[in-house]
N, C-alpha and C positions, 0 to 999 in steps of 0.2 A: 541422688547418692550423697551418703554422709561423708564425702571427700576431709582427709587431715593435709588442711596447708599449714606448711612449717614458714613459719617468717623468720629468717637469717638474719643478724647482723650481730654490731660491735657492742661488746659492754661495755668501754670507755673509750674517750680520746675526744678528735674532734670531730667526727661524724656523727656521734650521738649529741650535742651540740648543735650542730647542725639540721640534725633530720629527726630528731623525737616527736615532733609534730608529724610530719609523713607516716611513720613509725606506726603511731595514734588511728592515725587513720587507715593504714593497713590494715591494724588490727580490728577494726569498726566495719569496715567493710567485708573482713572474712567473716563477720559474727552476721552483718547484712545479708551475706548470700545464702546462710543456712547452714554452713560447714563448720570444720574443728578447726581451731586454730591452735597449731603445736611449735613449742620454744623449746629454748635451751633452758627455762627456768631460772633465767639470769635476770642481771642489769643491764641500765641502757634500753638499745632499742627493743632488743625483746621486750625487757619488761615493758618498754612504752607500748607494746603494739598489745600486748594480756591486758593493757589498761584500756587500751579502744574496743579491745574486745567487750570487755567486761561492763563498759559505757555505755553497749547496745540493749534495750530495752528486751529480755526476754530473749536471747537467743537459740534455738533451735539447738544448736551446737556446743561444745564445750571448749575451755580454756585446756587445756595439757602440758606443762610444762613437763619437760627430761632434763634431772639433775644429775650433776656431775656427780654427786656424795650417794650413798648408800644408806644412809636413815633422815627420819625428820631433822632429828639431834644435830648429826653430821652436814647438812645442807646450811642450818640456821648458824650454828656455833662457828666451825670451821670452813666453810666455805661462805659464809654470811649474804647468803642468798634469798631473795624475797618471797614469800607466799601468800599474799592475799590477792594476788589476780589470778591464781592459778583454782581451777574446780578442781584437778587430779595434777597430781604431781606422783612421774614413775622416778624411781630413786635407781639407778642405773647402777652405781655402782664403778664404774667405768672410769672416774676422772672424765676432763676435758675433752680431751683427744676420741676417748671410745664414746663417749656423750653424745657426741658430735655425728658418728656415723650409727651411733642406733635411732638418732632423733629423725635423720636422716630417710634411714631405712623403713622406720614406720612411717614415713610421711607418704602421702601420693602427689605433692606438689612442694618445690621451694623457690620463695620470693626471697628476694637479695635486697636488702638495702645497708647502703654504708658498708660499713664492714673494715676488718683490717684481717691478718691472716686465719685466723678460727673459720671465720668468714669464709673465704676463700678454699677452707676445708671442706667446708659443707657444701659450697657449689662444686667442686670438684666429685665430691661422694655421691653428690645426686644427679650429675652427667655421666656419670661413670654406671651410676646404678638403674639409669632411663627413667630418671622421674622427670616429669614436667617443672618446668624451670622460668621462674621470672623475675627479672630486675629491673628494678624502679631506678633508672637514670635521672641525676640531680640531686641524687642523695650522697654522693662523695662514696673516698674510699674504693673497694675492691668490685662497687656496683658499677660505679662511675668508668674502672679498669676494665671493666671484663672485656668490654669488645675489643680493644687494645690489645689486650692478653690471648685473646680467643683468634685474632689475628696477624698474631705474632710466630702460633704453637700448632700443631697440630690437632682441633679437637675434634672430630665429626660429628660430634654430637651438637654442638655450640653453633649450628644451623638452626636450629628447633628453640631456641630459647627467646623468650618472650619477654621484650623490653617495653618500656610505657615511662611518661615521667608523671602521670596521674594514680594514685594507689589504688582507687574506685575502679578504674578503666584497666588497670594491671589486674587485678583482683578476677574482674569478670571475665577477662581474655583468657587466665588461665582457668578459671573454671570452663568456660568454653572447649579446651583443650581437653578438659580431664573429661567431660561431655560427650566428646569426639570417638576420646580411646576406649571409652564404655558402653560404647553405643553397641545395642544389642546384648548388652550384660541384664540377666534378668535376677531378681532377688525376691524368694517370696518366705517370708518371715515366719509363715504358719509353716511350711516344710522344715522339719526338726530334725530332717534324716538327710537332707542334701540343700544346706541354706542358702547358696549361690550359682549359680547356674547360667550356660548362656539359653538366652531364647531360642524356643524351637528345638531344643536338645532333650532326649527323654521323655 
């Protein structure tokens, strides 16, 4: 399965200082396993993690950044956001805030690392929406928080989420996971008239 892992984290501060190197390698290891790697088309750790992606020799998979702005123009100009690690950048239109939960939305997996409130949004958007969830502990910030937080508050979902402080080892565990929830999902690509399906149905 061409699974889209969204990699979360901060555009500025001290986490991304801290953890662009992690970052790097998140994103190497999401281009390693064969999947999409999707961002907020930002700075910082995303961008660092579209650069490990983009570092992997021929990837199966594609880079996807979700911009906050609405055209090429408005991304570069006014929100002076990056594009050359990105293969398809969706121009959302949205601002931040709605960026945030459609990047979300189309993803089937979100890694946390670092983070400060955006952050924070998006692992909320994607426990709330039952996506597979994981955070790389050691990386600071709202990753470093979350068990904290998740055991502070009531989540029920924040049983199921998937820490690791290795990116490689995070990476596969949650591919594993999205493995799991598909199992039995059949896809046959020459059906034009019904493209996904579970096995044994029909």
């Amino acid at each position: 399965m061409r699974y889209q892992i969204c990699v979360s984290g901060a555009s500025t501060g001290e986490t991304v200082r801290m953890s662009k190197d992690l970052a790097f390698e998140l994103g190497r290891a999401v281009a390693e396993s064969g999947k999409t790697l999707t961002t907020g088309a930002t700075v910082g750790l995303p961008m660092h993690a579209a650069a490990g992606f983009k570092s992997f020799p021929n990837p199966k998979g594609l880079s996807v950044g979700f911009s906050p702005a609405s055209s090429f123009r408005e991304h570069v100009n006014s929100y002076k956001l990056p594009v050359r690690q990105f293969d398809y950048i969706n121009f959302t239109g949205m601002d931040y805030v709605g960026r945030d939960v459609h990047l979300v939305r189309c993803s089937d997996a979100v890694i946390t690392i670092g983070g400060k409130m955006g952050t924070l949004h998006e692992l909320a958007t994607a426990l709330e929406s039952g996506k597979v969830c994981g955070v790389l502990l050691g990386s600071g910030g709202t990753a470093d928080y979350a068990q904290t937080l998740f055991g502070a508050i009531e989540v029920p979902e924040a049983k199921d989420v998937i820490y690791d402080t290795d990116p490689d080892e995070l990476v596969w565990k949650v591919v594993a996971r999205l493995d799991a929830e598909y199992e039995g999902f059949y896809h046959d690509p020459e059906d034009t008239h019904v493209s996904a399906r579970r096995s044994g149905e029909g």
